[in-house]
Kinemage of the C-alpha trace (Angstrom):
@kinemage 1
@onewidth
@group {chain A} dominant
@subgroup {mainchain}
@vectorlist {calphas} color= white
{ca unk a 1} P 0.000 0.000 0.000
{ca unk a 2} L 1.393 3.490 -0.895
{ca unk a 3} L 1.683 6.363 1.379
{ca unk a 4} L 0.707 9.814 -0.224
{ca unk a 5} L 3.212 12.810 0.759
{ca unk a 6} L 1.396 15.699 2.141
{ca unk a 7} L 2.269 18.987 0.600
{ca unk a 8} L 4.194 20.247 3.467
{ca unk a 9} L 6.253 16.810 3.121
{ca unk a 10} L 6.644 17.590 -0.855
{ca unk a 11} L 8.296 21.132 0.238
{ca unk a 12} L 10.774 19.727 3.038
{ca unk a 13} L 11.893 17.377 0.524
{ca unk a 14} L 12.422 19.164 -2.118
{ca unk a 15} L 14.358 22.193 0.287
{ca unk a 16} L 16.523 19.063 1.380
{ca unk a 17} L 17.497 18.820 -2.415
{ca unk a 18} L 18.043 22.031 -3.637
{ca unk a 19} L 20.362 22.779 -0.484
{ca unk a 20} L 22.343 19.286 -0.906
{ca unk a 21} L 23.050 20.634 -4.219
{ca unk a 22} L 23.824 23.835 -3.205
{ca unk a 23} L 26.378 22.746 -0.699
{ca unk a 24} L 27.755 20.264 -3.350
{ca unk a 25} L 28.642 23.061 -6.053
{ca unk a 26} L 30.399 24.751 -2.344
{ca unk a 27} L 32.157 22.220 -2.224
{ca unk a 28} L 33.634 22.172 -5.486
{ca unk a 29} L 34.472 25.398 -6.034
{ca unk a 30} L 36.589 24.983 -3.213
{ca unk a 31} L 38.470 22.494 -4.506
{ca unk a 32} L 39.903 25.223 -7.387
{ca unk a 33} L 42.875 26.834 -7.238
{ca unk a 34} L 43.219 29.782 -9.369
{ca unk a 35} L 46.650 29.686 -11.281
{ca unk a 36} L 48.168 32.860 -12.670
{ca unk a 37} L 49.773 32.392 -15.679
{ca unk a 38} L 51.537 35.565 -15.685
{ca unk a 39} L 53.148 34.523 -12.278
{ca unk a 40} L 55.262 31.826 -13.588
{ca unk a 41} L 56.922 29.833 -10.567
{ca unk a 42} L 60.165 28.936 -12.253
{ca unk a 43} L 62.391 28.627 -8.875
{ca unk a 44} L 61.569 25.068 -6.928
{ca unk a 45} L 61.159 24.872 -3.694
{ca unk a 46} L 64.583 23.381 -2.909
{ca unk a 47} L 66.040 26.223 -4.760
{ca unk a 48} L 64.195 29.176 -2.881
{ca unk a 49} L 65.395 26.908 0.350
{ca unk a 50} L 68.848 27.312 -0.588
{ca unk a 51} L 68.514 30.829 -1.396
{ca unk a 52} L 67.427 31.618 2.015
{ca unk a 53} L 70.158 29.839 3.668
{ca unk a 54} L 72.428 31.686 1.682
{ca unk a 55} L 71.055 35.198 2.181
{ca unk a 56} L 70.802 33.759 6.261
{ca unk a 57} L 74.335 34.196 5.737
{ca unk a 58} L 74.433 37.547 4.193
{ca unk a 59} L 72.506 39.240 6.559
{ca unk a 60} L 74.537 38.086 9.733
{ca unk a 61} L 77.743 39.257 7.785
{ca unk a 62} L 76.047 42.258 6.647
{ca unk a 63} L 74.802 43.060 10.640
{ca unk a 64} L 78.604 42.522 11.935
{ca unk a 65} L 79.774 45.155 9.182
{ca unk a 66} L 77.387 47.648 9.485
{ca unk a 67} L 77.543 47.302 13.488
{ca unk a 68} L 81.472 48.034 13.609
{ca unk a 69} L 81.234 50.352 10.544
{ca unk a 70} L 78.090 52.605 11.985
{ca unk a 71} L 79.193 51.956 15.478
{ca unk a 72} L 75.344 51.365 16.131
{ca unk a 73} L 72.843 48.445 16.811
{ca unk a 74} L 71.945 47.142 13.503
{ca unk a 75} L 69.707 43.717 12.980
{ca unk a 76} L 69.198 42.528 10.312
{ca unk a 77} L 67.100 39.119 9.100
{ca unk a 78} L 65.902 37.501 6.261
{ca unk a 79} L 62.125 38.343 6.397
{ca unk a 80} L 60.978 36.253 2.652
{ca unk a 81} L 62.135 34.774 -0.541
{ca unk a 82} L 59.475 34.995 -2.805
{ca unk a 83} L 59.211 34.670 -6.665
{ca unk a 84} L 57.168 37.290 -8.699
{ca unk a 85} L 57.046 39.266 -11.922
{ca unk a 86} L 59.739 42.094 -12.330
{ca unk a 87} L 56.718 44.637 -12.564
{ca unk a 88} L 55.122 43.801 -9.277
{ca unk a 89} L 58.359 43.938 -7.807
{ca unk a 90} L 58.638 47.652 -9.006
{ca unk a 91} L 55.207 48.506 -7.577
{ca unk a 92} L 56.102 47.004 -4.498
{ca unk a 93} L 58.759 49.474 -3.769
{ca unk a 94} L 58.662 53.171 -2.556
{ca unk a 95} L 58.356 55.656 -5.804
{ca unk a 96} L 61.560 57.283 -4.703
{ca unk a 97} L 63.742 54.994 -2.900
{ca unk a 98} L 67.946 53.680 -3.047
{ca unk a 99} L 68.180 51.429 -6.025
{ca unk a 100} L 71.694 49.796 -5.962
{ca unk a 101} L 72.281 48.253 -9.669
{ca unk a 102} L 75.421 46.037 -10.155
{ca unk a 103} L 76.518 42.678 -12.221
{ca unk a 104} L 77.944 39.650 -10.970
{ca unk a 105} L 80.172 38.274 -13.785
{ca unk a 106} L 80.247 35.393 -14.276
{ca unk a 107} L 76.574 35.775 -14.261
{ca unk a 108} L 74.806 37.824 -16.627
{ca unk a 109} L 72.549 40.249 -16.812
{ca unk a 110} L 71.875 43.106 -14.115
{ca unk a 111} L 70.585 42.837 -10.352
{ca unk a 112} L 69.592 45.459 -8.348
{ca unk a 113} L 70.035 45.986 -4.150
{ca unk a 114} L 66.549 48.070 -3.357
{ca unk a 115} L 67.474 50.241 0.450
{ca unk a 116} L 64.322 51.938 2.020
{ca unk a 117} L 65.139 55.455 2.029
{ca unk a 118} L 64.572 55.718 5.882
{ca unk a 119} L 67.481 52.990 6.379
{ca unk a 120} L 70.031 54.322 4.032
{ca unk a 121} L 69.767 57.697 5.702
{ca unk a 122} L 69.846 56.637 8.620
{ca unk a 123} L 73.422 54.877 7.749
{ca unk a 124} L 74.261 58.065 6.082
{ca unk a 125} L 73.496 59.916 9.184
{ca unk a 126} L 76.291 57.560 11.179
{ca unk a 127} L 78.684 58.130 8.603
{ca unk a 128} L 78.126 62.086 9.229
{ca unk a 129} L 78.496 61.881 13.105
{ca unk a 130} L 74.567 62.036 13.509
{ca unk a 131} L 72.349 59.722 16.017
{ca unk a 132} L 70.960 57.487 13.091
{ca unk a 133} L 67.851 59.747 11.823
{ca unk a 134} L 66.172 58.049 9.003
{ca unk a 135} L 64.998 61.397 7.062
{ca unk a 136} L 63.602 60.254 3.562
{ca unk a 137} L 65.109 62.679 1.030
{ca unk a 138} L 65.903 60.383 -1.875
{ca unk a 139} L 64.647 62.736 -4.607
{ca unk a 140} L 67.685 65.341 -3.615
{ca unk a 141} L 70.809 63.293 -2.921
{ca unk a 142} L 74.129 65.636 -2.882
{ca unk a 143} L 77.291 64.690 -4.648
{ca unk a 144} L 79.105 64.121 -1.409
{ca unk a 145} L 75.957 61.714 -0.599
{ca unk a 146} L 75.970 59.945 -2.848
{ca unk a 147} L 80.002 58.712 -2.982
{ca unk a 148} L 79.349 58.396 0.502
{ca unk a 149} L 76.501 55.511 -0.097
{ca unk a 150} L 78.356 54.336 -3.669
{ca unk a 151} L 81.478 53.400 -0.891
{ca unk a 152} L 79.324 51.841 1.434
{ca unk a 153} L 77.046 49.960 -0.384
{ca unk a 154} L 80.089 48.622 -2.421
{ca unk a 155} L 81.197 46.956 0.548
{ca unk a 156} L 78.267 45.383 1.572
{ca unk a 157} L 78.457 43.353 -2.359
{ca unk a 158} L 81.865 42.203 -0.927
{ca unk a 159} L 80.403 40.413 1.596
{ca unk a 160} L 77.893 38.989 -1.119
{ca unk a 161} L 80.399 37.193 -2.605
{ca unk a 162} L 81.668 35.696 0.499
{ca unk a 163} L 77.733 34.546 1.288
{ca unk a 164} L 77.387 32.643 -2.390
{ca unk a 165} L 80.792 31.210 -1.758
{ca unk a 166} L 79.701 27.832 -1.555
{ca unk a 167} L 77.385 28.119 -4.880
{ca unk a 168} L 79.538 30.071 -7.694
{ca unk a 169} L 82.560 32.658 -7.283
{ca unk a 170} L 80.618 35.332 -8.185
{ca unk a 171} L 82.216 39.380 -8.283
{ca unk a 172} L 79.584 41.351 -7.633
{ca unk a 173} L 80.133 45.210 -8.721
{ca unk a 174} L 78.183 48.315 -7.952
{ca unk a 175} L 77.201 49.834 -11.812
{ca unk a 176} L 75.267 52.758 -10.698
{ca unk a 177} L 72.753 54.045 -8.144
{ca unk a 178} L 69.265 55.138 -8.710
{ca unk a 179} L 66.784 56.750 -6.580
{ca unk a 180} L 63.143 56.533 -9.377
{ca unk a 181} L 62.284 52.606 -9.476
{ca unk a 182} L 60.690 53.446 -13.428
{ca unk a 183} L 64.123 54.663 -14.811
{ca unk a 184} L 65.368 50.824 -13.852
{ca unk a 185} L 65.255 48.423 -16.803
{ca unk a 186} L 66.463 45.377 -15.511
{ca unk a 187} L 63.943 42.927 -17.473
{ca unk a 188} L 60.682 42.787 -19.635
{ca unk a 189} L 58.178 43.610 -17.266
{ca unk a 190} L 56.528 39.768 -17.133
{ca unk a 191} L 60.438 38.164 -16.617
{ca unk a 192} L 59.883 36.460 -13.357
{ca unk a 193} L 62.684 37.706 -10.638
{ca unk a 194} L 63.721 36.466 -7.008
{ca unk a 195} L 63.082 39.226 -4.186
{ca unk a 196} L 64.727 38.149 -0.853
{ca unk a 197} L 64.060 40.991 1.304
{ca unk a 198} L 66.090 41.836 4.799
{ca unk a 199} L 63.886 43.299 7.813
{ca unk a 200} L 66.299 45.932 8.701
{ca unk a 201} L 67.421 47.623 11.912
{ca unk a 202} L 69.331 50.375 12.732
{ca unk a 203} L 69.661 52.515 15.546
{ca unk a 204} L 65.689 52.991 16.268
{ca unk a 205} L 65.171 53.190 12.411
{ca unk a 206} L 63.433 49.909 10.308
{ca unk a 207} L 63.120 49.601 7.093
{ca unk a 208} L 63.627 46.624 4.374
{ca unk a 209} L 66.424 46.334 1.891
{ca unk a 210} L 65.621 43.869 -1.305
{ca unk a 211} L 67.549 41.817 -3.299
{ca unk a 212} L 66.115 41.353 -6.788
{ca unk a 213} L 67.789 38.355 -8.912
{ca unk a 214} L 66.504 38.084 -12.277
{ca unk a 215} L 65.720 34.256 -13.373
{ca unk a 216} L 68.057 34.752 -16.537
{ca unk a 217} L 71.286 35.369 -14.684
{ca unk a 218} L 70.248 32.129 -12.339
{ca unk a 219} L 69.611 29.905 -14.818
{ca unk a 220} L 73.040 28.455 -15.420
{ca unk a 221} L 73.572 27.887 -12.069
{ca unk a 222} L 69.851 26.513 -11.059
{ca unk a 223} L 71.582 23.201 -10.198
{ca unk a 224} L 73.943 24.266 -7.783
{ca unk a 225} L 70.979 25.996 -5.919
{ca unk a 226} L 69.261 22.373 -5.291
{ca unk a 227} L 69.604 21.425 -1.365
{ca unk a 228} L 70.590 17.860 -2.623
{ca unk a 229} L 73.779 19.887 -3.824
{ca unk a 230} L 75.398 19.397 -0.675
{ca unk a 231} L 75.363 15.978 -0.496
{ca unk a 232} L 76.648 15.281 -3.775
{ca unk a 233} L 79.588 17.055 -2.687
{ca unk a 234} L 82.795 15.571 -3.840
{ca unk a 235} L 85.564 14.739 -1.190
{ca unk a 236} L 88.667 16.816 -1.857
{ca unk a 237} L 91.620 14.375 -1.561
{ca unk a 238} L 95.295 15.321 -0.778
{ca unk a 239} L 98.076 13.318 -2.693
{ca unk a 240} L 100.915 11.814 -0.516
{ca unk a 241} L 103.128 15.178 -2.033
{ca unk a 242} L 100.583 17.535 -0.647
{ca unk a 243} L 100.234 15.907 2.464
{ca unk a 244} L 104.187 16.484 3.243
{ca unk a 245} L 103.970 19.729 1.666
{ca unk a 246} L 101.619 20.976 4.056
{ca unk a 247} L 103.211 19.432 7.162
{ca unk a 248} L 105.925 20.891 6.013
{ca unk a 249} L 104.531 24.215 6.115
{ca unk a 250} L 103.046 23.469 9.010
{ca unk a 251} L 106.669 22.516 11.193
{ca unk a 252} L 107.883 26.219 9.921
{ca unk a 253} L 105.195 27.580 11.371
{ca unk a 254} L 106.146 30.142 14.879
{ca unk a 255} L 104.426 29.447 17.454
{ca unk a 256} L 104.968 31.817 20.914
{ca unk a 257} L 106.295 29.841 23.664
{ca unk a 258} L 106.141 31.819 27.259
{ca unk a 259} L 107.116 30.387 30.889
{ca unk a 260} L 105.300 31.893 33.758
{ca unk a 261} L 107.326 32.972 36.486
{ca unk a 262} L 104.314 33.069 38.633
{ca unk a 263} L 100.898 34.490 39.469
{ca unk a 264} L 99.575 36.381 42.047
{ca unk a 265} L 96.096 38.487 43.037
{ca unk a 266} L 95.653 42.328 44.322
{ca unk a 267} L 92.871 44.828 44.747
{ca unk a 268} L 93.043 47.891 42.822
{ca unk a 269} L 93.845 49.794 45.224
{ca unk a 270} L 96.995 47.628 45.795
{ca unk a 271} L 97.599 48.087 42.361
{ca unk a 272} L 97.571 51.927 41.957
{ca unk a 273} L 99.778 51.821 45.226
{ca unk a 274} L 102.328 50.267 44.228
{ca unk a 275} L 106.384 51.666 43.994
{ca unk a 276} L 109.136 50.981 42.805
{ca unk a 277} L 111.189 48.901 44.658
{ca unk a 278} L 108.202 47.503 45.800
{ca unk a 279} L 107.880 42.941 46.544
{ca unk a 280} L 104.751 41.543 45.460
{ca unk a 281} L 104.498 38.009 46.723
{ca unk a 282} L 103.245 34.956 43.987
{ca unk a 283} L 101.472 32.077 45.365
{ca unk a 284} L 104.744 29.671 43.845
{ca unk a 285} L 107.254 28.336 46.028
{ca unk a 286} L 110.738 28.374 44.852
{ca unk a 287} L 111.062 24.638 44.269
{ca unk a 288} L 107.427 24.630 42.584
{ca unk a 289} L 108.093 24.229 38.749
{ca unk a 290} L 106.715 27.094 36.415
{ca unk a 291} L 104.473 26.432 33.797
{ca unk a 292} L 105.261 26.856 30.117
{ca unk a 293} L 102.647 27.763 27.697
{ca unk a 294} L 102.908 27.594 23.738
{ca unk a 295} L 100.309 29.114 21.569
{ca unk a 296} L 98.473 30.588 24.446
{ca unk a 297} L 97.872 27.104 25.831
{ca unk a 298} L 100.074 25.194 29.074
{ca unk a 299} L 102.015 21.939 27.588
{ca unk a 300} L 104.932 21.492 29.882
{ca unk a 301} L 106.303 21.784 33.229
{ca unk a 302} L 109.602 23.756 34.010
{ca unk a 303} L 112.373 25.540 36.000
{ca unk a 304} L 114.580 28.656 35.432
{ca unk a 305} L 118.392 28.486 34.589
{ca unk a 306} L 121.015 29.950 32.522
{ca unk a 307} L 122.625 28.253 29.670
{ca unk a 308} L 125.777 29.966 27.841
{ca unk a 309} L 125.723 33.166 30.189
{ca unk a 310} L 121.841 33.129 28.494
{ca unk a 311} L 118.379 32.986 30.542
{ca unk a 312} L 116.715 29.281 29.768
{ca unk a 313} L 114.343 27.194 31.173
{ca unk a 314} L 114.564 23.440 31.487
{ca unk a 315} L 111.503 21.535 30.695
{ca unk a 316} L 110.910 18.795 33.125
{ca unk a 317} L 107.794 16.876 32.107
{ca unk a 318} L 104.195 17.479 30.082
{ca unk a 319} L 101.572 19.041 31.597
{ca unk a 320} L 98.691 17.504 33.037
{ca unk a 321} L 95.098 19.020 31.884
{ca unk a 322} L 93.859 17.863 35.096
{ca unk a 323} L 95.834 20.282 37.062
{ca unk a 324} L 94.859 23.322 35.036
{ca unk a 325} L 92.504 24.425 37.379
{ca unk a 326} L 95.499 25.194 39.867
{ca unk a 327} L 97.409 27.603 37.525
């Protein structure tokens, strides 16, 4: 026997349907991921890995520079490593702004170091004497500025080279610097480029400075960038000739040998009172032997002579690590 549906059953029903569906098509367009074509990713993730590393690197070479140079606080991190087309890398950056362009034979092609305005003033305001005042005034940079950041920021592509070390031997070299983002040319506006930006700190100043690689100058050496680089690393090996070439190097080699006479402990005040003529007592005894250090570090036991109308000391056996504690 059938059961009729009542109309109010016939409406519940067919709700139950259209929302089922509705969630369904949710669902789905969910599951889409919208690719941009113009945003080619042409760096793997293994190579954007290594990059980071590297530029890890950089930045704590670039912080122990700047810190001595500037005689400031200066931190500096990577912050990202990100892939994108060379025109959204323009419009990412301040309209007026430090734009570092240089070359890196043997790779080819031009790169470009991007400094917020704010942080290269406020190194320019250490070099000058000042507290570290980030005053943004990259639209009117003075002759005598300018050499003044060209010498700098030369230095800190040195230390670039020492960072990619391990990948290529690169010689980076400042070409010119440019304050308006739109009179740089490095690549066709779609060319994808590498941005590894640096969260900057300097006195109470923070600002970014960005590394843009191009993909062409990369390409050749795409390989080397792979993590699984390092452990296809070949073993140098040393022929017998090297071997005794470099120990015997190594036996020409000075090394500072010192005896200690003794050791003893006084206040300041002791100190600043002393005279001549005036006994300060060690804690040796006479017949206690001295201690003879070479390169800094104890290795024998001793006593005082003369030798051939000459000061010597006689060594009288190794010493014993165990007893460094009591020196």
């Amino acid at each position: 026997m059938y059961k009729m549906l009542s109309e109010s059953e016939i409406d519940k029903l067919l709700s139950s349907i259209s929302t089922g569906s509705k969630l369904k098509k949710e669902d789905q367009a969910k599951k889409i991921n919208v690719y941009d074509f113009k945003k080619a990713l042409r760096f793997s993730k293994d190579q954007v890995q290594r990059l980071f590393k590297i530029h890890e690197n950089y930045a704590r070479l670039l912080t122990s520079y700047l810190s001595n140079h500037l005689r400031t606080d200066v931190h500096i991190n990577v912050a990202s490593v990100e892939q994108l087309p060379y025109e959204e890398f323009v419009r990412s950056i301040p309209s007026m702004t430090i734009l570092n362009i240089f070359e890196s034979p043997p790779l080819k092609g031009k790169m470009a170091v991007e400094v917020n305005p704010n942080v290269a003033y406020a190194m320019l305001d250490r070099l000058l004497g000042g507290l570290g005042a980030g005053i943004n005034k990259a639209d009117n940079l003075t002759e005598i500025e300018t050499k003044l950041m060209n010498k700098l920021f030369d230095k800190c592509l040195i230390l670039l080279k020492e960072a990619w070390a391990a990948i290529d031997d690169i010689e980076p070299k400042l070409l010119d610097l440019e304050t308006n983002p739109h009179f740089m040319q490095l690549v066709s506006p779609n060319e994808t480029v590498i941005v590894i930006s640096l969260e900057t700190t300097i006195s109470e100043v923070s600002g970014m400075i960005n590394i843009c690689f191009p993909y062409v100058p990369l390409e050749e050496i795409l390989q080397k960038l792979s993590a699984q680089d390092d452990l296809n690393e070949k073993k140098v090996e040393y022929s017998q000739e090297d071997r005794r070439s470099l120990a015997h190097s190594i036996k020409k080699s000075l090394l500072p040998v010192v005896s200690e006479l003794g050791q003893s402990e006084m206040t300041v005040k002791e100190f600043l009172d002393l005279n001549v003529g005036d006994v300060i007592m060690l804690k040796q005894k006479v017949t206690d032997p001295n201690i003879i250090k070479v390169g800094g570090y104890p290795k024998f036991y001793g006593q005082f002579g003369k030798r051939s109308q000459r000061l010597a000391v006689q060594i009288l056996n190794t010493f014993d690590e165990g007893d460094e504690s009591d020196e």
